[in-house]
Every structure is written in C-alpha cells, then in structure tokens.
C-alpha positions in Angstrom: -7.4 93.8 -63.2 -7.0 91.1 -66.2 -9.6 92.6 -67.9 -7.7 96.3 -67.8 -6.6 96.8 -71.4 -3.8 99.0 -69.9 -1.4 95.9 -69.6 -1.6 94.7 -72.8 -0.5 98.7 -74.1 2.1 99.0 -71.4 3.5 95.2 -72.0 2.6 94.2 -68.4 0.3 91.4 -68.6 2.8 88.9 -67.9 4.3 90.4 -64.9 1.5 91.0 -63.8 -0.5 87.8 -64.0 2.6 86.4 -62.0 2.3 88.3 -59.3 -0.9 87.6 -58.9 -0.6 83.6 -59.2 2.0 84.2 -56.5 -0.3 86.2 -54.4 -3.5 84.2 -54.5 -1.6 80.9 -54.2 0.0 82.0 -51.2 -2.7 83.5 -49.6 -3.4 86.7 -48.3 -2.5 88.1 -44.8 -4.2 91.5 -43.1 -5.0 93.9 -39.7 -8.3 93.4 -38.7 -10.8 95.9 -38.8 -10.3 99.6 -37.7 -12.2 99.1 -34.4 -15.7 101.4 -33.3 -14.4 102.8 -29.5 -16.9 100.7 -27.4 -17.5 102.7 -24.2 -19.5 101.9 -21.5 -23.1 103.5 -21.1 -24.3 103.3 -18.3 -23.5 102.0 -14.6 -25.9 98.7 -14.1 -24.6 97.3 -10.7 -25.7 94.1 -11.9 -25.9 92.0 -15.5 -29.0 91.9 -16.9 -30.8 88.4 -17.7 -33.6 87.7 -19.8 -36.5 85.4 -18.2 -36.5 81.8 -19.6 -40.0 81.6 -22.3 -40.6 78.7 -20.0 -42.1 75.5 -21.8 -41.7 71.9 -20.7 -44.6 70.4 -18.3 -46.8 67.5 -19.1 -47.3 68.2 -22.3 -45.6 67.9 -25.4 -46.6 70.5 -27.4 -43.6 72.1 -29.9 -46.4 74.1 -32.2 -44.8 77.5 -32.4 -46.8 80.4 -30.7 -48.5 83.4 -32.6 -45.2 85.5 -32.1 -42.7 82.9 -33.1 -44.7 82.0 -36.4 -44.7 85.6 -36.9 -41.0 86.1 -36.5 -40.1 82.9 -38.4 -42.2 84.2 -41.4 -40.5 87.4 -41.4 -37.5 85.8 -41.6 -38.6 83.7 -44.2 -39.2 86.2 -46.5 -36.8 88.5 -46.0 -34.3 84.7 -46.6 -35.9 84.0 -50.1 -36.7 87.5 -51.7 -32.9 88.5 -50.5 -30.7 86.2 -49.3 -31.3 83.4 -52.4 -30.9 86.0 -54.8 -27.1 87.2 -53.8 -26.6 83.2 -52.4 -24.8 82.2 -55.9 -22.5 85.3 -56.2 -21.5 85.3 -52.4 -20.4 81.6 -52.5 -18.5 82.8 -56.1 -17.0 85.8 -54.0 -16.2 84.3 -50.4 -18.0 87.2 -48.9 -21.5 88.6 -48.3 -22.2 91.9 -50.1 -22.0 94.8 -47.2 -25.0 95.9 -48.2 -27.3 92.5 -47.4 -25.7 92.4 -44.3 -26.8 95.7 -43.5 -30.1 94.5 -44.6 -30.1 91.9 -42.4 -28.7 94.1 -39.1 -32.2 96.4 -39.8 -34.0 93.4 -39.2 -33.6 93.6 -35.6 -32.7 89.7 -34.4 -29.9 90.8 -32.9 -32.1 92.9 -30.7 -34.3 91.0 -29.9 -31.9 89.0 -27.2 -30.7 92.4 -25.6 -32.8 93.3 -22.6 -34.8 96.5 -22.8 -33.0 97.9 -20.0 -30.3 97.8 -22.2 -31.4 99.0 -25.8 -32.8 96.3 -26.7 -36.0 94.6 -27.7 -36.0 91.3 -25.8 -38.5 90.4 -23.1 -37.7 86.6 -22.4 -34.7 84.5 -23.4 -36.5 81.7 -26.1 -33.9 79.5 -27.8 -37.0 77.9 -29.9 -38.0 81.7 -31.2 -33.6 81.5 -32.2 -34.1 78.3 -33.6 -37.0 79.0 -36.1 -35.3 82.2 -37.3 -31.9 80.3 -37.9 -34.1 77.2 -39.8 -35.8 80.1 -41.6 -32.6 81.9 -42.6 -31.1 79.0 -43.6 -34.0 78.5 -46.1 -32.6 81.1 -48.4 -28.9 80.0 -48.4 -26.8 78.7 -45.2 -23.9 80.4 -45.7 -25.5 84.2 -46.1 -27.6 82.8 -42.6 -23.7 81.9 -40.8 -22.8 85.8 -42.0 -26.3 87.5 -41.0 -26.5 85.7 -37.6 -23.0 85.6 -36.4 -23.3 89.2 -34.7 -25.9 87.6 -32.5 -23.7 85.0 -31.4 -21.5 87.6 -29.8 -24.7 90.0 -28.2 -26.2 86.4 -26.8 -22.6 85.7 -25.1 -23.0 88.8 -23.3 -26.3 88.9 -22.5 -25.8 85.2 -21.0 -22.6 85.7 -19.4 -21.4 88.7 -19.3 -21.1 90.6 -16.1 -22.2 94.5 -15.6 -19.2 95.8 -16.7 -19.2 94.0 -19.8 -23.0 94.5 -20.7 -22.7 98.0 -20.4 -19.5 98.2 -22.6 -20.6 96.4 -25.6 -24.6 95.6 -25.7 -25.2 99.1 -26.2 -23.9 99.2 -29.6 -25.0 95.8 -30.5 -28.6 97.1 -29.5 -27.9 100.5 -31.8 -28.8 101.6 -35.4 -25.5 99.7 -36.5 -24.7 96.9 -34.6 -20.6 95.7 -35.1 -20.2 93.1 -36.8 -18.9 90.3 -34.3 -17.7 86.9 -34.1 -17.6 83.5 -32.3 -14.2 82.0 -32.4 -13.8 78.4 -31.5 -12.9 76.5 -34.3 -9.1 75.5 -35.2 -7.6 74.4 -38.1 -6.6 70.9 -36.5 -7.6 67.3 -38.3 -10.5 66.1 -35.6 -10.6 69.4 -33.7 -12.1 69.1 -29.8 -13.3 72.2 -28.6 -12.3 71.2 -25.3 -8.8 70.2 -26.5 -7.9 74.1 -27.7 -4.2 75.1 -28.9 -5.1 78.6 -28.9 -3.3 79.1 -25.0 -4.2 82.1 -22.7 -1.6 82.7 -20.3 -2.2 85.0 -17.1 0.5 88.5 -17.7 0.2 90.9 -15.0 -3.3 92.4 -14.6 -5.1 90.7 -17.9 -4.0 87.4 -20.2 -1.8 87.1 -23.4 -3.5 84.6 -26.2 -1.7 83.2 -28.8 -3.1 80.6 -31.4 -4.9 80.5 -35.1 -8.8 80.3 -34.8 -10.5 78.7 -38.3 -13.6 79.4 -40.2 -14.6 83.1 -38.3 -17.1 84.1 -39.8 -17.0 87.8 -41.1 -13.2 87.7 -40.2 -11.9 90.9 -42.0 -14.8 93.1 -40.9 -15.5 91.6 -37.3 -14.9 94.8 -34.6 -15.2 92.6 -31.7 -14.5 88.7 -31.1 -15.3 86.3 -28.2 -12.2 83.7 -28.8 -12.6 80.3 -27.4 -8.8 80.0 -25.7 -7.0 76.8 -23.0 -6.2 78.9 -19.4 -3.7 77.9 -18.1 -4.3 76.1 -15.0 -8.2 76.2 -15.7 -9.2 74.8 -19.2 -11.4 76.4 -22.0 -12.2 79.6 -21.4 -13.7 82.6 -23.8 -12.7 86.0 -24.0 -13.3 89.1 -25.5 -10.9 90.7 -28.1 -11.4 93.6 -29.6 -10.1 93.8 -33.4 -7.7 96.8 -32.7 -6.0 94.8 -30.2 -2.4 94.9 -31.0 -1.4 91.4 -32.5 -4.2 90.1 -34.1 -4.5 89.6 -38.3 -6.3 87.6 -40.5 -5.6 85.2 -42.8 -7.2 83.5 -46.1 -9.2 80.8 -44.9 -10.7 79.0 -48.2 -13.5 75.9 -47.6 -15.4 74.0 -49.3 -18.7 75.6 -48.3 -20.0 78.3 -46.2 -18.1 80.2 -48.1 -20.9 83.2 -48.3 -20.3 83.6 -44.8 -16.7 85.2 -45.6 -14.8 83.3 -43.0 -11.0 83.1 -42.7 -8.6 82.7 -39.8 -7.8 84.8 -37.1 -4.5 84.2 -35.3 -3.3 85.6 -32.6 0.0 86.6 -31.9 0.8 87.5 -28.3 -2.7 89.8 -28.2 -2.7 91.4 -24.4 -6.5 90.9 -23.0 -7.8 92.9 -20.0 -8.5 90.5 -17.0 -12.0 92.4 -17.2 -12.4 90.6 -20.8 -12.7 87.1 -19.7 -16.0 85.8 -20.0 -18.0 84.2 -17.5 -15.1 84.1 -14.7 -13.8 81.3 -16.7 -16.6 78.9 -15.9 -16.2 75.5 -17.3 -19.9 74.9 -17.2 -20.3 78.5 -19.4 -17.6 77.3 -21.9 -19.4 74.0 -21.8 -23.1 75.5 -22.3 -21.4 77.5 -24.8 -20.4 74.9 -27.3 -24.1 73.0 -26.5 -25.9 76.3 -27.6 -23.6 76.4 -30.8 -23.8 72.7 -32.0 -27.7 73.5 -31.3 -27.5 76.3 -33.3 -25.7 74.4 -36.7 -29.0 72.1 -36.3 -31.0 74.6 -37.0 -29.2 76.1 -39.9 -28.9 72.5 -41.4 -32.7 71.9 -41.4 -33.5 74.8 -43.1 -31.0 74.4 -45.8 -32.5 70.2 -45.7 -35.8 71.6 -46.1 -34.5 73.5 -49.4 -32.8 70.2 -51.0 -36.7 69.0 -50.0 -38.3 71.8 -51.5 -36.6 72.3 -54.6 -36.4 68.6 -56.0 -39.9 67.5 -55.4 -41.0 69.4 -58.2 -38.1 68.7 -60.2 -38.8 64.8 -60.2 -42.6 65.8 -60.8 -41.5 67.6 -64.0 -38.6 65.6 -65.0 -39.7 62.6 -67.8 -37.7 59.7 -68.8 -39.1 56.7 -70.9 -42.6 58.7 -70.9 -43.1 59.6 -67.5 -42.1 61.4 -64.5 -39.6 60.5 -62.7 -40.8 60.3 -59.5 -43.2 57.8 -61.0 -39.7 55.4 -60.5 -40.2 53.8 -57.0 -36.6 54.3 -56.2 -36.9 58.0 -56.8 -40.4 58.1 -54.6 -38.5 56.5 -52.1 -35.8 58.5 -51.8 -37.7 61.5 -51.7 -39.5 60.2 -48.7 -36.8 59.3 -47.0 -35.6 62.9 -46.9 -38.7 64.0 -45.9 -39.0 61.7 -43.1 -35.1 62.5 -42.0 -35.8 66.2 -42.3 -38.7 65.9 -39.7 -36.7 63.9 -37.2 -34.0 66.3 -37.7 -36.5 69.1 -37.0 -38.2 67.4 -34.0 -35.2 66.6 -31.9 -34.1 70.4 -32.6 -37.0 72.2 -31.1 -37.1 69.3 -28.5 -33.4 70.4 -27.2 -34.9 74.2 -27.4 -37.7 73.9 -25.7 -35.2 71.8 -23.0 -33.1 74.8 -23.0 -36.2 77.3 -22.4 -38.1 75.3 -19.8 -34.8 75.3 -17.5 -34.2 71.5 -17.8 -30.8 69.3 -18.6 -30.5 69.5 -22.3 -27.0 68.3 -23.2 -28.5 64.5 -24.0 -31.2 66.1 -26.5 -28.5 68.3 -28.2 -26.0 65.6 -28.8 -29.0 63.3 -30.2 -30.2 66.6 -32.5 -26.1 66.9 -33.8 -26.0 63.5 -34.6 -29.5 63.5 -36.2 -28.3 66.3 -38.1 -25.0 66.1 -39.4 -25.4 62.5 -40.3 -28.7 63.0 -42.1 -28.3 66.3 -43.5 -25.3 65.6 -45.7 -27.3 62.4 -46.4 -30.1 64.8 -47.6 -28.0 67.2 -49.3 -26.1 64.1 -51.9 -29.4 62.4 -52.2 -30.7 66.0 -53.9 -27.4 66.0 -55.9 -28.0 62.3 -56.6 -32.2 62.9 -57.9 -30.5 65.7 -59.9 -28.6 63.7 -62.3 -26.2 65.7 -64.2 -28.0 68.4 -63.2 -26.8 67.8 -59.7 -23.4 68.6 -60.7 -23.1 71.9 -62.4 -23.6 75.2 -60.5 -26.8 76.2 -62.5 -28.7 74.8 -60.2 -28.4 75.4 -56.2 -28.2 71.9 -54.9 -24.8 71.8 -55.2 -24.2 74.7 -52.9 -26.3 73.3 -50.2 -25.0 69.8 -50.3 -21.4 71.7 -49.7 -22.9 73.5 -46.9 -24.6 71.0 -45.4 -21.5 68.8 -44.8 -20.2 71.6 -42.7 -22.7 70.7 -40.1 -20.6 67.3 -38.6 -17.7 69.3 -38.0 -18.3 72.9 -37.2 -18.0 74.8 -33.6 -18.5 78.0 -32.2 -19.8 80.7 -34.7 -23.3 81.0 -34.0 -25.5 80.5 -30.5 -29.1 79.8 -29.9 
C-alpha cells in the first residue's frame, strides 16, 4: 500500500500512513477460520490405538532402524531444499507461505500416526520415528518445522486419546488429501506460565462446557479449523478440549515474538465459546493432560536439536574459512574450544532425547528422562545458539546470515508448551 503511487496523486499519503501506525500499533483482532464441516465416517464401537514400536530391554541400543533413517532422510531433504529457502522471508512475514505448508501436508507425517483402519498410514505408535522427523525438520528452520508439524499435534491427540466418537469425527480428514490445519493450545500469555496453573476456565453449562480465556503462541492461529485447548475444569483441573474454529466466540489476535515467528502464531481467546460435553478429551484425565504436556516438552527437544545441529553445521566451516592475523580462526584455541563444546552439548542433548523416546515406546515411566532432556535442552540450546552468534562476530548480528534466526528460536525452547506432540 506505501508503495501505491495513487496516494501521492490523490493527496492521501498522510492519512493514510496514520491509519496504518494506528492499526499495526494496536494490533489486529479477527474470526477464525471458516470451518471444513467435520462429520463422522464411520461407526468404530471402539477408539483405535496404535501398538507401541516396543524398544527398551537389556540393551541400549538408540541406532535408528532402516525405516526411521529412511523417514528422517526424507525429511531432511525435503527441510533443506524447501523449508531453508522460504525460512528468511517467513520469519520477515510472521507466516508460512500456504503453499509450503501444503508442501509439507503431501508429505504424509501427519498420516503416518493415523491407524489404517482409519485412513491412515500408521502401523505402530514410535515417538523415536516423531522425534527424528521433528530434529530433521528443524534442520531447515524451526519455526517453518512448529507450522508444518503442528497439524500432527492435533491427529496424535486423537489418536491417543480420543474416544470412537471422536476418531471417527475428525481423523478422517486429518488422514485425507488435505488435512485441516490444527492446533495445540496450552500456552498463556502469563510472566512464568504453569501449564498446570491455567486461567483459561471451563465451566460445566447444561449438556457441554463454556471456556473463556486467551491462549498464546498458537501456532497457525488465523488458518487453524480445529483446536485442542488446554482449559482449568472446574472441580477437576487441566483438562483439553476440542474447539472447532466456527464455534461462536472465538477470535484471534496479533501475537508478535521474538522468534518462531515463521510458525505464524498469535492468540486465540476465548470468549464464552459453548463446547459439546462430547468434546472433552480423554474424560478429563489428569494423567492424559499430564502425558500431554510430557509428549510436548519432548517434542520442543527435538526441534531444538535440529536447529543446534544447524548453529553446528553452519559455523564449523565458517571458522575454517575465516582468517585473522594469517590464519584461520579456528586455529585460536578459544574458538576450537567453543566449537567443541557445542558439539559435545548437542550430543547430550540428542542422547537424553531419544532416551526419553525410546522410554515412551517400550511402555516404561518416562517423565524423569523428559524433564532431564528439557533441561538438557533449553539450557544448552540457547547456549549453543549465542555461542554461533558469538564465533560469528559482527556477522553474528545482522540478518544476512541465519544464525541469528536460530539463536531467536532456540530460546523459545525453555519456555514453550503445548503446540507440538511426539
């Protein structure tokens, strides 16, 4: 619109450079999307459940098998021939271009955690086989991974949770030619948010609930057709429950961060929006809400060591190639040092995430190994992400290079919730 040489003939420049300070400073406020009518399919009598990949045992063996290395180099590629590319002008934008995301749907992960029986292409429920695509996603830029993955959030909710009624609704879709696009809604815009201290309330009305609250940082807010929403029951704690975006009383808001901004999140309140009692998730469980926010922090570890191995990948050749006074860089011990200290924080990092995974497959407690693979990763993955800005001098700084974007990113990791599932 500045650039329209229309205003400067009709003399409205002015007017209309204010209005549009006025707007963007305060923010923007809109419906949600115009919602696909999700219908049930077919009659299942019971949920469908995927079979654990099994692991665990005597030995402790976290080499990837034939398939996952497969599915991770896929994912690879498709992260650094297409998501890279677009990474600089997303994160300028706030928003993924449609047509990468669409990209990303044909891919199929999504799918591949749907049952067969209903659509999809899954055979066994794997959270390592999740957690090498996420790391592998993350590769070509975090933020465009948070955007292409959060569908799957939604589609592993239901397929872990869900009861027939609610499999047979929604899966179908998420299984089809064009999956929704769908989100995971935990986070709040509160100074040291809890996710098991929620102010988003649901409050029992007749036959269903009434939420009311602000959720923060949904990812793929504006175009999101269905939401799970992370809400305080009253009488019975956290709870999640599924909203679809037509639902009368829900609107988003401008939501602006320092990273992840590719991702295209903004908030999502909710103003007295009437839920089905049919919608609540997992009968209210404590211990699903609970799992829920493990398999999400879990998740965020993932995405954090791929973007960790980029920072990695990107300035080891860059202090190879760099000279000062005659030489390399790296030739400097307290470059060389730092360097390996990435690398060695980026395989610990690695480690105790596929360690909490393969937990999670073989059917064992896991909640000790994800809270060491968090801690591991939000603490050390920032760390990684300024010592890259830090090697890259100057460079470091300015946006020609990506570094900058990924140490942004990465300090997401200490403080996100909800958004994406393993």
């Amino acid at each position: 619109m500045a650039a329209n040489p229309q205003l400067d003939k009709l003399n409205l420049r002015k007017p209309t450079e204010k209005v549009l300070y006025h707007g963007t400073k305060a923010g923007f406020k809109t419906v949600t999307a115009a919602n696909r009518a999700f219908k049930a399919v077919k009659n299942l009598g019971s949920p469908q459940r995927l079979p654990k990949s099994g692991g665990g045992g005597d030995l402790f063996d976290l080499t990837p098998g034939e398939d996952q290395s497969a599915l991770q180099d896929a994912a690879r590629t498709f992260a650094m021939e297409q998501l890279r590319p677009a990474a600089a002008a997303a994160d300028a934008a706030y928003a993924a271009p449609e047509a990468l995301l669409a990209q990303c749907a044909e891919l199929g992960f999504t799918a591949l955690g749907i049952p067969e029986s209903l659509g999809g292409m899954g055979a066994e429920r794997s959270a390592v086989t999740n957690a090498l695509i996420a790391e592998a996603m993350a590769e070509g830029d975090m933020g465009l991974a948070f955007a292409a993955l959060a569908p799957s959030a939604v589609s592993t909710a239901l397929v872990l949770w869900g009861n027939a009624d609610q499999q047979s609704r929604y899966l179908a879709d998420f299984a089809g030619d064009k999956p929704p696009a769908a989100a995971l809604a935990v986070q709040e815009p509160v100074a040291l948010f809890d996710p098991f201290v929620l102010q988003t309330r649901a409050v029992r009305s007749g036959s269903g609930f009434v939420l009311s609250g602000l959720k923060a940082m949904v990812p793929l807010a504006k175009s999101a057709e269905l939401f799970i929403v992370a809400a305080h029951l009253e009488g019975a704690g956290p709870a999640l429950f599924l909203v679809e975006s037509s639902s009368k009383g829900l609107s988003v808001e401008e939501d602006r961060s320092m990273g992840l901004r590719a991702a295209g999140s903004a908030r999502l309140r909710l103003e007295s929006v009437s839920v089905p009692a049919g919608n609540l998730l997992g009968e209210g469980s404590a211990a699903v809400y609970e799992e829920c926010i493990q398999l999400s922090r879990l998740a965020w570890c993932a995405l954090a060591t791929g973007c960790a191995k980029s920072v990695l990948d990107y300035i080891v050749p860059y202090v190879n190639e760099r000279e000062a006074f005659g030489e390399p860089i790296s030739h400097r011990q307290s470059v060389a040092f730092a360097v390996s200290n990435m690398a060695i924080e980026l395989g610990g990092m690695r480690l105790l995430t596929w360690r909490a995974a393969s937990l999670i497959d073989a059917d064992e407690e896991f909640g000790q190994a994800v809270a060491l693979a968090r801690r591991l990763c939000a603490d050390k993955g920032m760390q990684i992400g300024n010592d890259g800005v830090q090697l890259l001098g100057g460079h470091g700084f300015v946006k020609e290079h990506p570094v900058e974007r990924w140490y942004r990113d990465l300090r997401s990791v200490a403080l996100m919730e909800g958004g994406l599932l393993l």
